[in-house]
Phi, psi and omega in degrees: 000314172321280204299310146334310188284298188302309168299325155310311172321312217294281172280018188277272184339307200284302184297340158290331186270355163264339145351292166317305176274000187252353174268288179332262189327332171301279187333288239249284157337309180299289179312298169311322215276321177304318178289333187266323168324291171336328201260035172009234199276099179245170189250145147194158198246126166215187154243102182293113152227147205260146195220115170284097165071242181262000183279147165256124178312301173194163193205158177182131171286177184169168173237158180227175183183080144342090157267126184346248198284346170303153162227147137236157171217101174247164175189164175318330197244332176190154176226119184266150175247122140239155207253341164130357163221332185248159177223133127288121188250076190294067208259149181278300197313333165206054158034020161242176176245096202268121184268109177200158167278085184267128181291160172316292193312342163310301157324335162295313181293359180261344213248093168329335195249025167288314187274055186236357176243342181248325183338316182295336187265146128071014154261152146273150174190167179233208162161143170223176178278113182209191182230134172223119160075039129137338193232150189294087181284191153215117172259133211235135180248167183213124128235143233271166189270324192243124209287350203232025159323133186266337162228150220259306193221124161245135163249176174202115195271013244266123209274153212274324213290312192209015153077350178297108180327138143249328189221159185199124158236138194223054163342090146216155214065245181237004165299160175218125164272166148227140152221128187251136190271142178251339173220148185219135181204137193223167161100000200285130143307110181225153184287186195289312160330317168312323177278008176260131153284149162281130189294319204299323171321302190226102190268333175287001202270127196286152173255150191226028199307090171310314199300000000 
């Protein structure tokens, strides 16, 4: 009975220290998400990579530029406008333009900060104290609760100084992304019109209008 008790403690105790860690990590979550809403129209420079089971697969740099649900998005290879309904898609290399309605979750899956709209449902998480490229983070983990989740796993990298993501790793199936942030300026004036594309802009450009 003796041996009973002690162990009922046992795991009384394991299950309060995850408690614990799963408020701590709520907290730390809360505060980025709070923080980044606040900073309105922001840049940010990364490296996007894709990794097939432990091999990396394919990797590509860019720039973003952040309105809540607006985007731009450039890179060498294409350059997308969503405006909070519309996507414009732009490859220079064969001078068109693709026009479509994109569901959100299409549209999530573009975005390094979707999981600052999904963390509260449907995870279990933690978090610990660590160093990344050289600075003191808190990597806060997500797992998913549920098989029939579409991401599986989130790490989150968020630096302890000023709550800014450096890194987001994102699992679903057994693929893993990574983006790592390289540069962040927040606070920017951009009109409403920077999430649109202009015709006036690629006067040359064949349209391709999906909608």
């Amino acid at each position: 009975m003796k041996r009973l008790i002690l162990l009922f403690v046992f795991h009384l105790s394991l299950f309060a220290v995850h408690c614990s860690f799963a408020q701590e990590a709520m907290k730390v979550l809360d505060i980025t998400a709070d923080r980044l809403r606040k900073a309105g129209n922001v840049k940010i420079e990364y490296k996007a990579t894709l990794f097939e089971g432990a091999a990396e697969k394919a990797s590509q740099t860019g720039t973003m530029w952040l309105n809540e649900s607006k985007l731009k998005l450039q890179t060498d290879d294409i350059t997308t406008w969503y405006d909070g309904k519309t996507r414009w898609c732009y490859v220079p290399s064969a001078g068109e333009v693709s026009i479509d309605e994109p569901s959100k979750k299409e549209m999530a899956a573009m975005n390094p900060y979707t999981f600052m709209n999904i963390y509260k449902k449907g995870f279990r998480m933690t978090v610990r104290e660590t160093v990344l490229r050289g600075e003191a983070v808190y990597e806060v983990y997500l797992k998913a609760r549920y098989a029939k989740m579409d991401v599986k796993e989130v790490y989150v990298d968020i630096r302890k100084s000023d709550y800014q993501p450096l890194c987001i790793r994102v699992r679903e199936d057994d693929d893993w992304q990574r983006v790592s942030i390289l540069g962040f300026k927040s606070g920017l004036q951009l009109g409403e019109d920077f999430f649109s594309f202009k015709q006036s802009d690629y006067p040359k450009a064949l349209v391709n209008d999906m909608r």
